[in-house]
N, C-alpha and C positions, 0 to 999 in steps of 0.2 A: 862255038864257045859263047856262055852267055854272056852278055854285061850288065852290068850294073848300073843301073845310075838312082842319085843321089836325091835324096826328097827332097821339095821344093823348098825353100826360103822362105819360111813369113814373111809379108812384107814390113812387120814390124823391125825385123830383126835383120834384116837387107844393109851390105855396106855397099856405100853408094860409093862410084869413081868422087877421088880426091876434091876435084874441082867444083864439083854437084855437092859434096858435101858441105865443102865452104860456102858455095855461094847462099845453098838453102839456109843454113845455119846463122850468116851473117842476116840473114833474112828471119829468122826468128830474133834476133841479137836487135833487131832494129823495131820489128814490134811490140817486144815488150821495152823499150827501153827507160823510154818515156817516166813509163809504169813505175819504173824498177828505182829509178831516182826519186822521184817524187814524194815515199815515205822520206827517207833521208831528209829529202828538204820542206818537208812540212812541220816532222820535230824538231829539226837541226831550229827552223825559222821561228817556231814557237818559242822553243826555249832560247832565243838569240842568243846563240850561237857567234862565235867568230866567223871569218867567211875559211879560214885555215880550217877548224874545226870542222864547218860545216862540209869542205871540200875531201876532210877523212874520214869524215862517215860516208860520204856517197862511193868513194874509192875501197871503202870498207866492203860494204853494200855487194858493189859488184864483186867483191872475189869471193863473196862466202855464195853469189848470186851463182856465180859459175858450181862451186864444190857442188851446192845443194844440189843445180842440174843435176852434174855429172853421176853424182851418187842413186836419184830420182831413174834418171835412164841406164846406166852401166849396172847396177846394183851391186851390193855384197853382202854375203851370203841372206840373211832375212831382212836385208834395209833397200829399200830401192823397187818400186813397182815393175821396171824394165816396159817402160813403153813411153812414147816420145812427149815427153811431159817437161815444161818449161817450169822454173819456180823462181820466184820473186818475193821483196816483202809484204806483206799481207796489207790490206790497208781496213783490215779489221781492229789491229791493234792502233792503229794512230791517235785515236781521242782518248783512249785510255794511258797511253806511253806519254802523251801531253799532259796529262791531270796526273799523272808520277812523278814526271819531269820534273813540272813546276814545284811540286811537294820537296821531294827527295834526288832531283838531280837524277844526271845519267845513270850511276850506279842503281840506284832502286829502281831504273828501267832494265838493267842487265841482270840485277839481282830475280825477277819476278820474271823475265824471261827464258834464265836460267830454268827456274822450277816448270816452269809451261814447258817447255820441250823436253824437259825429262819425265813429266807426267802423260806427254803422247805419244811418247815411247812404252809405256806400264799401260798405257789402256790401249794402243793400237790392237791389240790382239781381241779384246771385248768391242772396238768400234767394227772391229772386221765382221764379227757375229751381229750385230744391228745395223744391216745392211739394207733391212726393208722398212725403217725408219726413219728411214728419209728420203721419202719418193720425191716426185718433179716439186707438191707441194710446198714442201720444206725448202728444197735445194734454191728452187724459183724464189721464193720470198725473200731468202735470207740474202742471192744476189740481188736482188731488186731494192731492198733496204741499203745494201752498200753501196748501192750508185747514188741511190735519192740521195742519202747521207753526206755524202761524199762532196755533189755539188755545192753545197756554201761554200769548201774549200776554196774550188776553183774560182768561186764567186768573188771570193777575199783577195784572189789571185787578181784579177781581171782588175781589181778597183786600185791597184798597185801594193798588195800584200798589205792584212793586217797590222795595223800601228804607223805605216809609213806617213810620210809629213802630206805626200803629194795622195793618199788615200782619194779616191774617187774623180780624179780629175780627167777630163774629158779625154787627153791625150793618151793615159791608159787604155781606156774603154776603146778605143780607136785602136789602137794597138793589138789588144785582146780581139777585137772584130774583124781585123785585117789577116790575124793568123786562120782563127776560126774559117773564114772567107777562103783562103789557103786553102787550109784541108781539103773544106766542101768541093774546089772548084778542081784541086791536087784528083780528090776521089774519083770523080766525074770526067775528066777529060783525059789528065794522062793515060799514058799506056801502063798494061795493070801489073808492071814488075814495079813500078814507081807510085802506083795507085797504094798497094799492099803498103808503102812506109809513109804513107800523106802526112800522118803525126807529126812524125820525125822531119819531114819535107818541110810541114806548116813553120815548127819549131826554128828550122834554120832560116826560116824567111823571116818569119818576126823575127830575130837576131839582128838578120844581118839591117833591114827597116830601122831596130832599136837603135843600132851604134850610132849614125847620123844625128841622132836625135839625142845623143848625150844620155842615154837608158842604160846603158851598160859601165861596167867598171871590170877591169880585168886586171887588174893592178898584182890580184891574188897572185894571176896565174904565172905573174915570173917569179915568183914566192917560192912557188909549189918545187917540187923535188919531181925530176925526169922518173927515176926509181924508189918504190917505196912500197911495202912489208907492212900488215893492219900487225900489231904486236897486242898479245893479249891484254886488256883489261887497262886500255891507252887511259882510260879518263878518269880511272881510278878502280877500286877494289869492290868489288858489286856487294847492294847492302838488302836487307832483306823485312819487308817492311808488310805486313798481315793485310791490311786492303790489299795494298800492290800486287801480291801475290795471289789473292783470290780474283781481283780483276781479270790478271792475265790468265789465269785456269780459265774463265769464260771465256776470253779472246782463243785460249786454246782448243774447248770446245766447237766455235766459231770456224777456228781456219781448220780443224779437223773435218768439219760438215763441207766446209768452199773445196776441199781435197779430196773429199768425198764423191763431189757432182764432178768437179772433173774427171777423175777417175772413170767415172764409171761415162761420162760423155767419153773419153778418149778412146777406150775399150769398147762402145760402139760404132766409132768412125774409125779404127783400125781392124776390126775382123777379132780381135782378140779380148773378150769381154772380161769384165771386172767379178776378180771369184772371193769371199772373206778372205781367202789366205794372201791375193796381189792386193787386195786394197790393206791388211794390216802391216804390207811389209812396206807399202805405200806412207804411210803413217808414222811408220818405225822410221822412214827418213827424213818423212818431213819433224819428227821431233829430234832428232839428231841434229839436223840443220838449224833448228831455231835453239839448239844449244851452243853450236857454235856461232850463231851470232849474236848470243850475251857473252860469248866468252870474247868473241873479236869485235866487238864496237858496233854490231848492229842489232837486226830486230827480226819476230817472229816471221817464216815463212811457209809459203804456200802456194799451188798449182796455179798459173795464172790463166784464164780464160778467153784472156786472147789471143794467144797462143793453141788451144784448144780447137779455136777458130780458125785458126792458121793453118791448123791441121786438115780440117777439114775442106778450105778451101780451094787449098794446096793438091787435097789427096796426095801427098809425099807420105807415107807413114811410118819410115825409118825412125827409128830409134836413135841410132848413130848420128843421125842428122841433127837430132836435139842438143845428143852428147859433145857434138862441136860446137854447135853456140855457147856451151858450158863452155866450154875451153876458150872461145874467145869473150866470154865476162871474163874470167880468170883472168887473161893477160892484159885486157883493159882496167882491173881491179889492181893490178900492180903499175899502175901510169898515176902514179896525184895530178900532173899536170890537170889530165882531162876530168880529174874531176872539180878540178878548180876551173875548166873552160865551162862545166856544166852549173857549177854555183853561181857563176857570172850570168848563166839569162833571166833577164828583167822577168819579173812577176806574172806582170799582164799578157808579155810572151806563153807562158806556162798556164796562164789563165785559161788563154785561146784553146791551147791543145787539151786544157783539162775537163773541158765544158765536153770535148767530143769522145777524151775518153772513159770519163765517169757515165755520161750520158750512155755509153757501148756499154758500161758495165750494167746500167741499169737495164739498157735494151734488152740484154743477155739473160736477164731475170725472166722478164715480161716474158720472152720466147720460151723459156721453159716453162712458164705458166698457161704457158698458151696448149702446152699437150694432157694440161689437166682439164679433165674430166669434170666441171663443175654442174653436174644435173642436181646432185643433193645441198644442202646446204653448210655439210662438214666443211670441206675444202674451202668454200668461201668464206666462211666464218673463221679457219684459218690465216688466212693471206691479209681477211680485213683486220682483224686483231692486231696480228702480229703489224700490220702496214702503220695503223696509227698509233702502237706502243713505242714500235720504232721509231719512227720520226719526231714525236712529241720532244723529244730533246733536242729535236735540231730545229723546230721550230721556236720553240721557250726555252732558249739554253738555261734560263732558270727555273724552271720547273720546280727542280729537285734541289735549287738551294737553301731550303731548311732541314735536309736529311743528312743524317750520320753521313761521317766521311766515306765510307765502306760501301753505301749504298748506292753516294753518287758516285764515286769509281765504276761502278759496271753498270748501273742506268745511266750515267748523262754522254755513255757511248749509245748510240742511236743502232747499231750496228749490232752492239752487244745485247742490248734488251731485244732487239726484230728476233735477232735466233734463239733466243732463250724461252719467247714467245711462242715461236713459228713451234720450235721442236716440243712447248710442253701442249700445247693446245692439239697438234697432230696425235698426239699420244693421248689425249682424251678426248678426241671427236673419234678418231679412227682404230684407235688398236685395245683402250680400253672396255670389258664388255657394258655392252648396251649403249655403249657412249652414242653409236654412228645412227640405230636405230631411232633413237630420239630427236632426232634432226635430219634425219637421208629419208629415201622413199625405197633402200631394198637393195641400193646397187652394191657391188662386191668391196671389199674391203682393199683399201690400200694397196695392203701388202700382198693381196690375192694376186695382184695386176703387176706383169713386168716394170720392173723400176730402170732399165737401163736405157729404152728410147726415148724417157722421156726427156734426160738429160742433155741431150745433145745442145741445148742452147746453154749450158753450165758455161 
């Protein structure tokens, strides 16, 4: 009698034993962690915020951190890529949800969040079909502008957070140096189940260094509520304001491109590659998720890239494995406690660990520029453009303060003009006619050339 047996498993699609599952999982849940708080407390800090307030938007943060996972890896029915894809908030919208902020209050950040993730929902299915326009060049750049960008933040952090009384005083910077030091030496010598969370590791060392020193206040944290439920539209009724709205369409354009390169990096390091129809149904959840968190008190989201890394370092390439770290944001997103333990670390703590992971996010850029192809002059003429349209805001935060309000909303984000750049100048070096000719010496077009390995550094 014959038998049968049963096709193999992708290993996408593989459920791991129980134990493998949580452990890997908690092990995604600790890489991006960091990450995942960070927006929360860089608006929350800008627009100062209560330390309450600021401790339910980070608790906010994580449950919508978790759904988004889950939905991202589990799928239903056209929403959800199904492949082990971590999501966090974007830290594309931060300069722009701060210049809202300040204007129009939380609301008119919810309100313009709201219209961004229902608008990448209505164009996921057209982002799915321009899929060869946005090779490593674009992808690369657009990460590389988010790191460089990014840094002042951690900069601000390190000298003891913007506005602070103690701003710049040597005992921060020491502080910030001693985590930093952490990491480096975390990376380096531990054993590599403990190397993988060094952030997270630096993080708790500056802590625990801080309290001695009278750096910390935790006052909050017997405030906070053991149990606690993000209830929709906490801070008020989301308001709808025409710059704010068009900014965030750019930020949405932005994190659609950063979901883009992962995407299609993850579907290279999993065997199971990136087709129009996974990448729009990819899209389709990540703007579902960025509408649920204008509805629940947080902010646009998107694929995080270290995690992407995770993946590949790891080779785990379960699905399920992702889908559990969704699950444990989720029940860390219903503790305030803990997010009022994470509102309590000092500044310059957060500095330390920010200089290493912004810098990874800028690394992450470089590497994917590294598998372009620069013999003609298109491509570089791309990355240089886009390099110093982008930045010019974060070096002259005033640049652009004699321009309409509307303009400085989506230029004086450094973030938002690098991709706006990156993705028009690719479209007129490369895919319009004669564009490439007049600048290259012959070689193949862009989009002639596989666009999926080159992503792997996404």
């Amino acid at each position: 009698m014959a038998t049968t047996s049963r096709p193999p498993v992708h290993p996408v699609d593989e459920v791991l034993p129980p134990a493998r599952l949580a452990a890997f999982g908690l092990q995604h849940v600790l890489a991006m962690y960091a990450g995942a708080v960070a927006v929360p407390l860089i608006v929350g800090g800008a627009l100062k915020l209560s330390p309450a307030d600021l401790a339910y938007l980070i608790t906010a943060d994580l449950l919508v951190c978790g759904i988004a996972t889950l939905l991202q890896c589990v799928g239903w029915w056209r929403f959800g890529v199904r492949l082990p894809i971590m999501q966090g908030c974007t830290f594309a919208a931060v300069s722009p949800m701060v210049l809202i902020g300040q204007d129009g209050g939380l609301p008119a950040i919810y309100g313009s969040v709201i219209v961004a993730g229902l608008a990448m929902i209505l164009l996921a299915p057209v982002f799915g079909r321009l899929l060869h326009y946005f090779p490593p060049v674009v992808t690369g750049t657009v990460i590389l502008v988010i790191g460089l960008s990014l840094l002042p933040v951690a900069g601000n952090w390190v000298a003891g957070g913007a506005g602070s009384a103690d701003f710049g005083a040597p005992r921060n910077i020491a502080l910030a140096a001693a985590v930093l030091l952490a990491i480096v030496l975390i990376q380096r010598f531990a054993p590599a189940v403990v190397a993988r969370v060094a952030v997270l590791a630096g993080i708790v060392v500056g802590t625990a260094v801080a309290v001695p020193l009278g750096l910390t206040d935790f006052s909050a944290v017997g405030d906070a509520h053991w149990l606690g439920i993000s209830t929709p539209f906490h801070f008020g009724t989301p308001t709808f304001q025409g710059a704010a709205v068009v900014s965030m369409l750019v930020v949405a354009l932005v994190t659609m491109t950063e979901t883009t390169g992962d995407i299609i990096a993850v579907g290279e390091l999993t065997g199971r590659k990136a087709k129009p129809g996974r990448l729009a149904d990819g899209l389709r959840a990540d703007g579902v998720s960025t509408v649920l968190g204008g509805i629940f008190n947080t902010f646009p989201y998107t694929a995080y890239a270290q995690n992407v890394g995770l993946v590949g370092l790891t080779r785990v390439r379960s699905r399920w494995v992702v889908a559990t770290a969704g699950g444990i944001l989720v029940l860390l997103g219903l503790l305030p406690k803990l997010g009022a333990v994470v509102a309590a670390i000092p500044a310059p703590v957060l500095g330390g660990a920010g200089l290493v992971m912004f810098g990874t996010v800028a690394a992450s850029g470089l590497r994917t520029l590294a598998t372009v192809d620069f013999h003609g002059t298109a491509d570089l003429m791309v990355v240089a453009v886009s390099l110093a349209v982008g930045l010019l805001p974060v070096g002259v935060p005033t640049v652009y303060e004699r321009f309409p309000d509307w303009f400085r909303t989506i230029m004086d984000s450094g973030i938002s003009a690098g991709c706006v750049t990156a993705v028009a100048l690719n479209l007129l070096f490369n895919h319009l006619p004669g564009g490439r000719t007049s600048v290259d010496d012959g070689m193949p077009d862009a989009d002639a050339l596989p666009t999926g390995g080159g992503e792997q550094g996404a």
